[in-house]
C-alpha positions as CSV (number, residue, x, y, z in Angstrom):
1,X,17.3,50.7,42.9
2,X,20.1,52.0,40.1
3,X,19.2,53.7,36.9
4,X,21.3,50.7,35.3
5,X,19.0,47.9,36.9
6,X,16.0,49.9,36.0
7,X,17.4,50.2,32.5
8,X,17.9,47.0,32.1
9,X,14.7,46.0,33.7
10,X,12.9,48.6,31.0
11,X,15.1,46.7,27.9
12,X,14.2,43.6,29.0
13,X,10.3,44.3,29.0
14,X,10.6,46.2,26.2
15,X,11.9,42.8,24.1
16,X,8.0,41.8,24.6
17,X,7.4,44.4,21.5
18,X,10.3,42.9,19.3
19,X,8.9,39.8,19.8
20,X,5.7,41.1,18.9
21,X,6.4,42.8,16.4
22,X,8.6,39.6,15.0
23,X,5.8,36.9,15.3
24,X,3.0,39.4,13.4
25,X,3.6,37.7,10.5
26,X,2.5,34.7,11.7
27,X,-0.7,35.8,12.7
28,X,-1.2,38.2,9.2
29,X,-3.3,35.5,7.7
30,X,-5.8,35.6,10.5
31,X,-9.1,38.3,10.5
32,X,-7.9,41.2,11.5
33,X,-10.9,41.6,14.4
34,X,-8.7,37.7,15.6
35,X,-5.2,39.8,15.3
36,X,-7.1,42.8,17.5
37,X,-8.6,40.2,20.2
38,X,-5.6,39.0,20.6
39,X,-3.9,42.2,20.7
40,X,-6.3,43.3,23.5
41,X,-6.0,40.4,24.9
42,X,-2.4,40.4,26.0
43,X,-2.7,43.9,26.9
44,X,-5.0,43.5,29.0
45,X,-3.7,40.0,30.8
46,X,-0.2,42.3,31.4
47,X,-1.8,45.2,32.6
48,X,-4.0,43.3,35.1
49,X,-1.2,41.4,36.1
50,X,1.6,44.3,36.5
51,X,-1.5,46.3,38.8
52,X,-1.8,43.6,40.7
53,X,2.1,42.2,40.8
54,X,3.6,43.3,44.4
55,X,7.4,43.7,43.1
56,X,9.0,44.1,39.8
57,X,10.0,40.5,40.1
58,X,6.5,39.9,39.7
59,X,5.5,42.4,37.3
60,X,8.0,41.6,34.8
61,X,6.7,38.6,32.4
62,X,3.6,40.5,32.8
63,X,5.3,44.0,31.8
64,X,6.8,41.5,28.6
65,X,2.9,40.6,28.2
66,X,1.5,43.9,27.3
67,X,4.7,45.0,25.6
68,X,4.2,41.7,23.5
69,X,0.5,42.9,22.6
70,X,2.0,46.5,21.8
71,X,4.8,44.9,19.2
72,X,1.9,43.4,17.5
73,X,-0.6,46.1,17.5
74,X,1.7,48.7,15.2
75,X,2.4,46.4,11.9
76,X,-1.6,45.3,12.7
77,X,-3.0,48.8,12.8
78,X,-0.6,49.7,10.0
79,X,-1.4,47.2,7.5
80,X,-5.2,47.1,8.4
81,X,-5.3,51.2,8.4
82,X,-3.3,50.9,4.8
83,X,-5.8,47.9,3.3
84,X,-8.2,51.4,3.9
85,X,-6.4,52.9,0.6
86,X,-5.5,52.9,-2.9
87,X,-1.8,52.1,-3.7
88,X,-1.5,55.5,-4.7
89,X,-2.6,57.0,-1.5
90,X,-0.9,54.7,0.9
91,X,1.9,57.5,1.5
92,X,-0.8,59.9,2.6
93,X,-2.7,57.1,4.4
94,X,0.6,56.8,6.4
95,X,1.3,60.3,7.2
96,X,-2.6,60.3,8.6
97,X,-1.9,57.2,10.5
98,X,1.5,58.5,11.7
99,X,-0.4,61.6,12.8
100,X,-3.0,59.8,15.0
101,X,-0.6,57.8,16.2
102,X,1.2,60.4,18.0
103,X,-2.0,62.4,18.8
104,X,-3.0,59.1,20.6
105,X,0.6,58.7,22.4
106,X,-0.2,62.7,23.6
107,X,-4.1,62.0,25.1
108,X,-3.2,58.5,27.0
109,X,-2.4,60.2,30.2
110,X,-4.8,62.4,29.5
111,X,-7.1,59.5,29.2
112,X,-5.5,57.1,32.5
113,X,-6.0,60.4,34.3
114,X,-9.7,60.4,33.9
115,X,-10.1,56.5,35.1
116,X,-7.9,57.4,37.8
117,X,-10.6,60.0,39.1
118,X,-12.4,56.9,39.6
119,X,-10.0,54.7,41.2
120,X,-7.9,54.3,44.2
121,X,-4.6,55.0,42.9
122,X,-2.2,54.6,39.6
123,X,-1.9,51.1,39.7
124,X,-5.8,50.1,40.2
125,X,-6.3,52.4,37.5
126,X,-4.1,50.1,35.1
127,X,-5.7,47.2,36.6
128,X,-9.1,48.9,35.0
129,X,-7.8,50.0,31.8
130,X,-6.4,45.9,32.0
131,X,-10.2,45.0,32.4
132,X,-11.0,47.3,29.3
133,X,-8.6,45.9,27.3
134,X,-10.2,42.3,28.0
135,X,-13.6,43.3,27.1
136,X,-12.3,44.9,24.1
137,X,-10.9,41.5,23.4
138,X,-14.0,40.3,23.9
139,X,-16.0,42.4,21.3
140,X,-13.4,42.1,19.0
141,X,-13.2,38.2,19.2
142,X,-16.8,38.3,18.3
143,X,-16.8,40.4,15.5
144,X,-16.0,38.9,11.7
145,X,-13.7,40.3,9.2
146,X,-11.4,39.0,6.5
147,X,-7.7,38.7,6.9
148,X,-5.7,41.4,5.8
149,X,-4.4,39.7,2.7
150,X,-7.5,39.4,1.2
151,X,-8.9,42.3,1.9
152,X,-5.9,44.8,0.7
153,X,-6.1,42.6,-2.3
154,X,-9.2,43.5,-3.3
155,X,-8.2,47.2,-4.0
C-alpha cells in the first residue's frame, strides 16, 4: 500500500537469493544436471505458487521460493559455464557469460509476453512458465552428469 511496505516486502523476498546463493556450496558436490533440477525446481514451486497466491501474504514464502532457486542458479551457471574452459580463458569465458547473462535479463519479458498471448492474464502466465520450470526439473533430474568438482578438474 506504501513504497516502504512494498520495499520491505521486495527485501524480504529478495533474502531467498542470499540464501541461495549462501547454501550453493553445499550442494557443489552434487551433478550439476541434480544442482539444475533442483534449481528448476524451486523456481517453478514459487512461481506456481505466487500465480496462484490471492494476497501478498500468501505469495511471500513462495516469492522467497523462486528467489531461493535464483540465488542458486548464478554461482551454478557460473561455475558449470567456467568448468567449459581453460584456466587461461576463464576471464573471457566470464565476459561471454556476463554477456548472455544480460542478453537473457533483456529477452524475458520478451519471452513471458509470448506465453501470455496464450494465457488469460499476467499471473496465469507465471503459473505456466511455473509448470515449465517443473518439467525442466524434470528432464534435468533425469539426465547424468558429474559434479562440478570433478569435472573442472579434469582440464
Amino acid at each position: 500500500s506504501t513504497p516502504g511496505r512494498i520495499g520491505l516486502i521486495i527485501m524480504i523476498a529478495s533474502g531467498g537469493v542470499v540464501i541461495g546463493g549462501y547454501l550453493y556450496r553445499r550442494l557443489a558436490h552434487l551433478p550439476i544436471s541434480r544442482v539444475f533440477a533442483v534449481i528448476f525446481l524451486a523456481i517453478g514451486i514459487g512461481y506456481i505458487g505466487l500465480g496462484v497466491a490471492p494476497d501478498y501474504r500468501v505469495g511471500l514464502p513462495f516469492a522467497i521460493i523462486a528467489q531461493f532457486g535464483n540465488g542458486l542458479a548464478i554461482p551454478a551457471l557460473i561455475a558449470w559455464a567456467l568448468t567449459k574452459y581453460s584456466i587461461e580463458n576463464r576471464g573471457r569465458g566470464m565476459g561471454i557469460w556476463g554477456g548472455c547473462f544480460f542478453v537473457g535479463q533483456f529477452l524475458s519479458p520478451l519471452a513471458v509476453s509470448l506465453v501470455g498471448l496464450f494465457t488469460a492474464g499476467f499471473m496465469q502466465t507465471v503459473i505456466v512458465v511455473g509448470g515449465l520450470c517443473i518439467v525442466v526439473a524434470a528432464i534435468a533430474a533425469m539426465m547424468r552428469s558429474e559434479p562440478l568438482a570433478v569435472a573442472g578438474q579434469r582440464r
